[in-house]
ZATIMAR-530884 format. One record per residue (C-alpha): residue number from 1; x negated, y negated, z; residue in one letter. Coordinates in Angstrom, 3 decimals. Each point is the difference from the previous one (the first is absolute). Layout:
<rs>
r i->NUM&X->X&Y->Y&Z->Z&aa->A
...
</rs>
This chain:
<rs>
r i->1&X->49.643&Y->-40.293&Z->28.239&aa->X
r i->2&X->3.419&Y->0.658&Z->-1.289&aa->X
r i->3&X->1.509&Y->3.798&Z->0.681&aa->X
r i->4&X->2.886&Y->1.119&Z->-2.539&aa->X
r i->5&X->3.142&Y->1.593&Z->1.622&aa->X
r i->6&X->-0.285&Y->3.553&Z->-0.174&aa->X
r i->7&X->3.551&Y->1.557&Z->-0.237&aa->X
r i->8&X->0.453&Y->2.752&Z->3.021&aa->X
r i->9&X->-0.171&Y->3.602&Z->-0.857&aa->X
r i->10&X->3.305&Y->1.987&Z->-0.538&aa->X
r i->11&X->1.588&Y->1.549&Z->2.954&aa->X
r i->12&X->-1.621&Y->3.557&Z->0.677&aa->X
r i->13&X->-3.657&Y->-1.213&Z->-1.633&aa->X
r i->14&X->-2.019&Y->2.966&Z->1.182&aa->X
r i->15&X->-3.636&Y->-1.598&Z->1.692&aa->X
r i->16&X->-2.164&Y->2.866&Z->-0.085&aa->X
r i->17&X->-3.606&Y->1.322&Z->-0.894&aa->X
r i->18&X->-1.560&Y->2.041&Z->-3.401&aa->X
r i->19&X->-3.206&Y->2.435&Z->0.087&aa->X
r i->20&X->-0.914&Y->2.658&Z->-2.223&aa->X
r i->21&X->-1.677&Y->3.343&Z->1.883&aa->X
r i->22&X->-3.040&Y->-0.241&Z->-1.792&aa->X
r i->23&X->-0.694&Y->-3.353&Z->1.547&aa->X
r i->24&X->1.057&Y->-0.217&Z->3.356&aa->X
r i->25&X->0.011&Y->4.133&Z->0.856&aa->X
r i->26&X->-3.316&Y->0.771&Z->0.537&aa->X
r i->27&X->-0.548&Y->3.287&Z->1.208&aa->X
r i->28&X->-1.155&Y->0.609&Z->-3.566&aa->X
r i->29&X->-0.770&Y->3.894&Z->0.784&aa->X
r i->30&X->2.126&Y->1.097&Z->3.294&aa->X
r i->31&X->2.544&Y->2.834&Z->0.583&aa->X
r i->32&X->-0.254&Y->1.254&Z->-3.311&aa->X
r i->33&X->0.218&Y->-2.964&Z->-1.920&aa->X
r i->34&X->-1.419&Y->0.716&Z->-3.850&aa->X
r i->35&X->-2.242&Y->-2.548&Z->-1.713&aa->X
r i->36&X->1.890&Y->-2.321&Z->-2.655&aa->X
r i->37&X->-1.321&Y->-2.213&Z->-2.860&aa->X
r i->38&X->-0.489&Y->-2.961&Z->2.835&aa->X
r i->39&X->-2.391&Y->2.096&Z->2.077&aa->X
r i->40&X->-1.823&Y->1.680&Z->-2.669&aa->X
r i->41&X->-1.267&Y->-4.050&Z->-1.354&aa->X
r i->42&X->-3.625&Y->-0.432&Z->0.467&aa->X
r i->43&X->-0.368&Y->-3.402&Z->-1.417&aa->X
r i->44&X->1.705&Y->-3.049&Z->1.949&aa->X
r i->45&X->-1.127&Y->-3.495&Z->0.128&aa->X
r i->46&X->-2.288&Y->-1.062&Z->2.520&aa->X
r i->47&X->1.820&Y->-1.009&Z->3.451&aa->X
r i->48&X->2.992&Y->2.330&Z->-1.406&aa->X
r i->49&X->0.827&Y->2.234&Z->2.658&aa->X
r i->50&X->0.521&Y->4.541&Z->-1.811&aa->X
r i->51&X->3.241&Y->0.280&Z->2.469&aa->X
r i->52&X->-1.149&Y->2.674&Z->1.478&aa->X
r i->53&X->0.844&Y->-1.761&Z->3.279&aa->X
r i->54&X->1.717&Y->-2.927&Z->-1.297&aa->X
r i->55&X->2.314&Y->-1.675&Z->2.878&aa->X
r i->56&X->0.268&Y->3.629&Z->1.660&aa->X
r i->57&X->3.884&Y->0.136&Z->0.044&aa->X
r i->58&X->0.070&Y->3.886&Z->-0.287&aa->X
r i->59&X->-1.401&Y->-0.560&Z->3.687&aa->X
r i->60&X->1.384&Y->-3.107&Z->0.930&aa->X
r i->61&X->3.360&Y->0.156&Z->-1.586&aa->X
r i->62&X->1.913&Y->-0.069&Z->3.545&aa->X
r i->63&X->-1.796&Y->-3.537&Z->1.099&aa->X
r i->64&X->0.555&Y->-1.678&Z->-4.186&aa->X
r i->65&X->3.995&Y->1.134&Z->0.395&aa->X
r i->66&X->-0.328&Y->-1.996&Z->3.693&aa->X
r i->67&X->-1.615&Y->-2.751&Z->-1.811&aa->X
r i->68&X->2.537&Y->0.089&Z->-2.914&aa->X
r i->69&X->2.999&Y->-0.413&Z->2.780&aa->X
r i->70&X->-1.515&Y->-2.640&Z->2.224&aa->X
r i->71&X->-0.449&Y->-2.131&Z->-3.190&aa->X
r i->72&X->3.840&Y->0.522&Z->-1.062&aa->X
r i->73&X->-0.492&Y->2.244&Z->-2.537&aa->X
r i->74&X->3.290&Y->2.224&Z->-1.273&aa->X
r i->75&X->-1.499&Y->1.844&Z->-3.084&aa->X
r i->76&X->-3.280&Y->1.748&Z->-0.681&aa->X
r i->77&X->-1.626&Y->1.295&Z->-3.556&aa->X
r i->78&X->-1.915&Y->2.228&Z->-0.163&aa->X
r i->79&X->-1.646&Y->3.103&Z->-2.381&aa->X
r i->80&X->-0.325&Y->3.205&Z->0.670&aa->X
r i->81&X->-3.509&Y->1.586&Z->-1.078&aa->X
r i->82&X->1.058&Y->2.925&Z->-2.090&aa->X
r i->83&X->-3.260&Y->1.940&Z->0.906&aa->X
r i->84&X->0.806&Y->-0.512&Z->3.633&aa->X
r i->85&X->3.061&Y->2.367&Z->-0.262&aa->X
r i->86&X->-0.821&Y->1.952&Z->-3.177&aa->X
r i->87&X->-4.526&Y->0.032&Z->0.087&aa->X
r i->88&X->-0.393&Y->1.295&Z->-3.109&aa->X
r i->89&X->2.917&Y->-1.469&Z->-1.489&aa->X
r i->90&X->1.685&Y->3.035&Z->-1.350&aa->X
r i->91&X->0.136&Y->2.975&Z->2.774&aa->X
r i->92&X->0.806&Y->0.078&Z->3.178&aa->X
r i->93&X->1.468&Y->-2.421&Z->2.519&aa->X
r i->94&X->-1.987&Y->-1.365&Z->2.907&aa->X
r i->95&X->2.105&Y->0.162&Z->2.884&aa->X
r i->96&X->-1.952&Y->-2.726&Z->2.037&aa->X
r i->97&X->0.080&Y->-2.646&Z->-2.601&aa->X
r i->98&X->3.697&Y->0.681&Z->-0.313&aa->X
r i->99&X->0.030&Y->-0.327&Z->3.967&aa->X
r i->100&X->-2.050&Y->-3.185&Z->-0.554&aa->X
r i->101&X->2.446&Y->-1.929&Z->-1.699&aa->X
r i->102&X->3.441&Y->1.173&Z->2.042&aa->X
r i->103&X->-1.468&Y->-1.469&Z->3.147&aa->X
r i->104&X->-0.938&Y->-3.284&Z->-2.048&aa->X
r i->105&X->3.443&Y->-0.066&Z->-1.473&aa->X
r i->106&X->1.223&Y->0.958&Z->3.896&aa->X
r i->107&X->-1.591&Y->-2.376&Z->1.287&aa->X
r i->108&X->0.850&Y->-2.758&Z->-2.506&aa->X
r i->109&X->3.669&Y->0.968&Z->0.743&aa->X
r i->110&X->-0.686&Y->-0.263&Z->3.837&aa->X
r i->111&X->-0.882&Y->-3.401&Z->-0.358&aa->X
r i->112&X->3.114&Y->-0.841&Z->-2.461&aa->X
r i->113&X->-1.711&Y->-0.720&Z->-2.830&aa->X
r i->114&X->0.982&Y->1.703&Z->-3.752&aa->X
r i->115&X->-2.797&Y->2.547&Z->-1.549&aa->X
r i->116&X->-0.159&Y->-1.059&Z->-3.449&aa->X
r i->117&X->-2.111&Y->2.844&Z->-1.456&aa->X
r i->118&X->-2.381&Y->-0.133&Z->-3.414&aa->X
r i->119&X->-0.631&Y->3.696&Z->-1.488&aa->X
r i->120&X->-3.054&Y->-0.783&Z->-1.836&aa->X
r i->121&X->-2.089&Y->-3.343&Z->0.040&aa->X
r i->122&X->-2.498&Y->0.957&Z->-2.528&aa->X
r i->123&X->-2.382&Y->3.001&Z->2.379&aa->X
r i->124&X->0.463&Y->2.726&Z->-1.997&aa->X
r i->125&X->-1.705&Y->3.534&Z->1.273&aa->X
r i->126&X->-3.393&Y->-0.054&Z->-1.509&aa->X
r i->127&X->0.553&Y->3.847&Z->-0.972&aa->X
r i->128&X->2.752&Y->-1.268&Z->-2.053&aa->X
r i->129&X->-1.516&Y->-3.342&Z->-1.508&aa->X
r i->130&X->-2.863&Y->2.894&Z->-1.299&aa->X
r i->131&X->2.746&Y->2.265&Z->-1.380&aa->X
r i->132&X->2.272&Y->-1.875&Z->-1.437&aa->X
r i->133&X->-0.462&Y->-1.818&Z->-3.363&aa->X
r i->134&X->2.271&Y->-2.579&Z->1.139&aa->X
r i->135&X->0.731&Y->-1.689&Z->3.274&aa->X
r i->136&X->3.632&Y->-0.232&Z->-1.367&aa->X
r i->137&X->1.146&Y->3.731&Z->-0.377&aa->X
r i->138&X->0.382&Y->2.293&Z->2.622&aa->X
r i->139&X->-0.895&Y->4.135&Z->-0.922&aa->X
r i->140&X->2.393&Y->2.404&Z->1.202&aa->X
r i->141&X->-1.136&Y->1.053&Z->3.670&aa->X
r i->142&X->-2.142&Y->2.826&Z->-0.184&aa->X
r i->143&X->1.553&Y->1.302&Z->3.461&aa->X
r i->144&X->3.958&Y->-1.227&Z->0.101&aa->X
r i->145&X->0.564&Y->2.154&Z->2.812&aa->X
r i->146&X->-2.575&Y->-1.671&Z->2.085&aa->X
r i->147&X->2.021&Y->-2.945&Z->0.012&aa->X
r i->148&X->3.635&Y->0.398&Z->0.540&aa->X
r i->149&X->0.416&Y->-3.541&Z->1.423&aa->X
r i->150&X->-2.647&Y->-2.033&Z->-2.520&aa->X
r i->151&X->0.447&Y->0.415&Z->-3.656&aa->X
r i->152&X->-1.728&Y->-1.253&Z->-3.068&aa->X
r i->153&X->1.676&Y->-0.368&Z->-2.941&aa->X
r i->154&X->-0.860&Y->1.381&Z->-3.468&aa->X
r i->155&X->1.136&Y->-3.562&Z->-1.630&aa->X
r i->156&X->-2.250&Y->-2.336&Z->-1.052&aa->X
r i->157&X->1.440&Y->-2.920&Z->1.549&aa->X
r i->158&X->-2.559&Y->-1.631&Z->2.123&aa->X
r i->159&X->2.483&Y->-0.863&Z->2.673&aa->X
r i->160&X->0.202&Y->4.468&Z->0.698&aa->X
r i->161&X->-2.037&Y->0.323&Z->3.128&aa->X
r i->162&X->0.376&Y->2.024&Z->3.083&aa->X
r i->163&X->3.649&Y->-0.120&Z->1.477&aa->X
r i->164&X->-0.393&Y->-0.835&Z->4.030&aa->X
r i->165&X->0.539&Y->2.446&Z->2.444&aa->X
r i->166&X->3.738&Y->1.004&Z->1.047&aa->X
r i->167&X->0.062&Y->-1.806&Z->3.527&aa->X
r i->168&X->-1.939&Y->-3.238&Z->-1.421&aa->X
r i->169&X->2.842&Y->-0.236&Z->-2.912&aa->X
r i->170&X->2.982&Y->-0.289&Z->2.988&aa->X
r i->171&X->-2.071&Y->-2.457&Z->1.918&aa->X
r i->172&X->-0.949&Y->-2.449&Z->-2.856&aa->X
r i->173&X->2.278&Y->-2.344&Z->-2.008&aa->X
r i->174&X->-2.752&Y->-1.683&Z->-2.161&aa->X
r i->175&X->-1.770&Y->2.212&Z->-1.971&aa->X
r i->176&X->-1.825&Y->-0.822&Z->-3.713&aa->X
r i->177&X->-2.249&Y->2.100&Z->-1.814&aa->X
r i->178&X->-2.705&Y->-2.705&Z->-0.558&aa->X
r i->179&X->-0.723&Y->-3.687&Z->1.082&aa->X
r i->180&X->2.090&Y->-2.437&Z->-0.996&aa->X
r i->181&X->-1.642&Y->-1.983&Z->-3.059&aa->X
r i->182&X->-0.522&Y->-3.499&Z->-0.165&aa->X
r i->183&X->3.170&Y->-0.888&Z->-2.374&aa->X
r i->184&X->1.988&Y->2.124&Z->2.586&aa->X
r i->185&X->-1.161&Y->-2.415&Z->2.916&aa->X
r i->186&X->1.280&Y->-3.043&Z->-1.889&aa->X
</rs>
């Protein structure tokens, strides 16, 4: 069997990994965390695990970074669950999902590789998903002084989500307010 050549990757190719929190989190109700969209599904197909463990990383986030540097990898993707540091979606912050998430970005930067961070990858707070009409607007917050560091915004761009925390925005270069869609990855 015949291989073609495949040309080399440009100088500064980033090797690294891509989760969403919903999938790989687990820890589906812990230290405050609210229920989203994911966690309120009843119906998945048979042999389809509901996440509510999923590969545990809330948990085991210190031994998947290890993992990610002993196979060479410099960048790492990854979601934030909104209800993890807002619960409800619109009122107050949740201090230990915040803390979550700068000790997973700490640790990623220990081990030299690049937080990429994803605002929203489609978990949603299930007390929005049953107030809003659509998915794709965002009310105005019914507590803005709850949240001097996350902020909704009153447009009705779908790309408005939560704005991360102070300390995570000087730590991260990489962020995007959703996943990156198929035509982007071509």
């Amino acid at each position: 069997m015949q291989y073609a050549a495949v040309p080399p990757f440009p100088e500064g190719f980033l090797w690294g990994a891509s989760t969403s929190a919903y999938q790989v989190e687990g820890a589906w109700d812990e230290d405050g965390k609210g229920p989203s969209v994911q966690d309120a599904r009843t119906h998945y197909p048979e042999g389809t695990t509901d996440y509510r463990v999923a590969a545990d990383h809330y948990h085991r986030y210190v031994e998947d970074v290890a993992l990610m540097a002993e196979m060479g990898l410099k960048a790492y993707r990854f979601s934030i669950a909104w209800t993890r540091i807002v619960p409800d979606g619109d009122e107050a912050e949740n201090p230990a999902g915040i803390a979550f998430y700068h000790r997973l970005i700490d640790e990623l930067l220990a081990h030299d590789i690049i937080p990429i961070v994803t605002m929203f990858h489609f978990d949603l707070p299930q007390a929005l998903a049953v107030e809003w009409t659509s998915a794709s607007t965002c009310s105005p917050p019914r507590s803005p002084s709850a949240r001097p560091s996350l902020t909704c915004s009153t447009s009705t761009s779908p790309t408005h989500r939560p704005s991360p925390p102070r300390r995570t925005r000087s730590t991260t270069r990489v962020w995007r307010s959703r996943p990156p869609s198929a035509d982007e990855l071509h």
